[in-house]
C-alpha angles and dihedrals in degrees: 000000000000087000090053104044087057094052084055094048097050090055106044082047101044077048097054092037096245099132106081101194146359118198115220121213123265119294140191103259087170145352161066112251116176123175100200152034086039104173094152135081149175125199119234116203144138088288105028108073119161125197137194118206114203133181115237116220130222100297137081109246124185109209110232108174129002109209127196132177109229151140145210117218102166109106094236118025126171103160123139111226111201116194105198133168135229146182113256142153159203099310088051095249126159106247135183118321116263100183151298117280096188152319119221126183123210127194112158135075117255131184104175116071117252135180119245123204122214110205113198102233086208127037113267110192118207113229116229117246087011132127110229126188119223111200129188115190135168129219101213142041090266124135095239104172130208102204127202138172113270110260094040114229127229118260117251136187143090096324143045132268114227105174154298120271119193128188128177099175095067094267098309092123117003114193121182116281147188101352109229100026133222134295111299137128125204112195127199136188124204133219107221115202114226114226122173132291126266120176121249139201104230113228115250122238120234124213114244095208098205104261114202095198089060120127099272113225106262125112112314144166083252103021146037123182095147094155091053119120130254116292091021105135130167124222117198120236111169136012137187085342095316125123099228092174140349108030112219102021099111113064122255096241098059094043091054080061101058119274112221097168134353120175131176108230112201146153139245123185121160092341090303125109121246128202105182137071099198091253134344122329130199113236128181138191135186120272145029124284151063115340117205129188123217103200111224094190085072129051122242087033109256110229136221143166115237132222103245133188120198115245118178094333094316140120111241127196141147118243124179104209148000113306140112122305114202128185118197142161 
């Protein structure tokens, strides 16, 4: 009955716009953490910082843990890493502080590689449409070393990675460094406000029967996917605002943005559908805009806006299965 009574209370609230905010769980706002086949590295010292500028979205994120892959290998360490964030902006400038996300001190020697976690011991909210600076700095001649896996892989998340600063003089001169940079996660979460309800017709979601004429995904005039696996192909589905197949199977909200380019990405092997890659895989489309993901492995297909970068006038994002990629305004 208890558990009844509260399902009814959250809806005729959430109706009548009584509940003020519901916080999500964390969330990947950036990165590339790997956990294992780490062959890079980057020192961190006294003089050598590094920094990575990103580009918020249109949401408001608290930051709730900053995580980075390292070791020590000097027999013994005793060095303080700060990681702090600043403003910054589209010339990739350090702006005004915005707060410490944590200090850690390390003292003992370490040889296989860990991953160490920075708590902000106040709240730092993320800005929506706003550069921000990360920047990660020692305090001793110790060979503190941020570990990846070789070759490197791109951050992902909610928001968009801009680039990798390096400096080796203590921040005197900063010049762009390892691209993309070493192993971290930043995670977010996000306070939603709750407005009321107002009913929705859900959007139906139209089959994509496989197609074996559709565009493979290799370089095009429209597409590139040139890292996908065998049997991965791409069937267009809109283009500059027309519907070129399959009505109804992007979804109307992304539709009322632009849409410059939307394409199903799928998998044939043996006459069976497949929904995995076997990890992430770079797609890009032409254009430039805003890049969203509809999962296929979920129905109805979960969406999610991708963090892009720009390469030779495409769109550029990392999807890990099959599943609708869609370009707008």
């Amino acid at each position: 009955m208890r558990s009844r009574l509260l399902a009814l209370c959250i809806i005729v609230c959430a109706t009548f716009g009584i509940l003020s905010a519901v916080s999500a769980a964390p969330v990947v706002g950036l990165g590339n953490l790997t956990d294992s086949g780490e062959g890079s590295f980057a020192q961190i010292t006294d003089n050598t910082h590094s920094a990575i500028i990103f580009l918020t979205k249109s949401d408001t994120r608290t930051i709730t843990d900053f995580k980075m892959r390292y070791i020590l290998p000097e027999a013994t360490p005793n060095i303080n890493i700060t990681v702090a964030l600043y403003l910054s902006d589209s010339a990739n400038t350090r702006g005004a502080f915005v707060g410490t996300i944590g200090i850690n001190n390390y003292t003992s020697l370490l040889l296989t590689t860990e991953t160490t976690i920075f708590t902000p011991a106040t709240t730092i909210t993320l800005t929506p449409n706003t550069y921000y600076w990360l920047e990660i700095r020692g305090d001793a001649d110790f060979d503190f070393s941020w570990m990846s896996r070789n070759p490197r892989i791109a951050p992902s998340g909610l928001f968009t990675y801009i680039e990798t600063m390096r400096t080796l003089n203590g921040g005197a001169t900063w010049t762009v460094g390892s691209n993309p940079p070493f192993s971290f996660e930043l995670a977010v979460e996000v306070d939603t406000p709750v407005v009321p309800v107002v009913p929705v017709v859900p959007v139906i979601s139209v089959p994509l029967s496989p197609d074996t004429t559709a565009l493979g995904c290799t370089l095009t005039s429209d597409v590139a996917m040139t890292g996908a696996p065998d049997n991965t192909y791409c069937r267009l589905l809109m283009k500059n605002g027309g519907v070129v197949n399959y009505a109804g199977a992007v979804p109307q909200n992304l539709i009322n943005l632009g849409v410059i380019l939307a394409v199903d990405v799928y998998r044939l092997q043996g006459g069976q559908s497949l929904t995995d890659f076997g990890g992430y895989n770079r797609i890009c489309l032409a254009g430039q805009g805003r890049l969203f993901y509809l999962d296929a492995r979920t129905s109805p297909r979960v969406q999610t806006e991708l963090a892009t970068e720009i390469v030779d006038g495409f769109t550029c994002g990392w999807i890990p299965a099959v599943g609708t990629v869609v370009l707008t305004n």
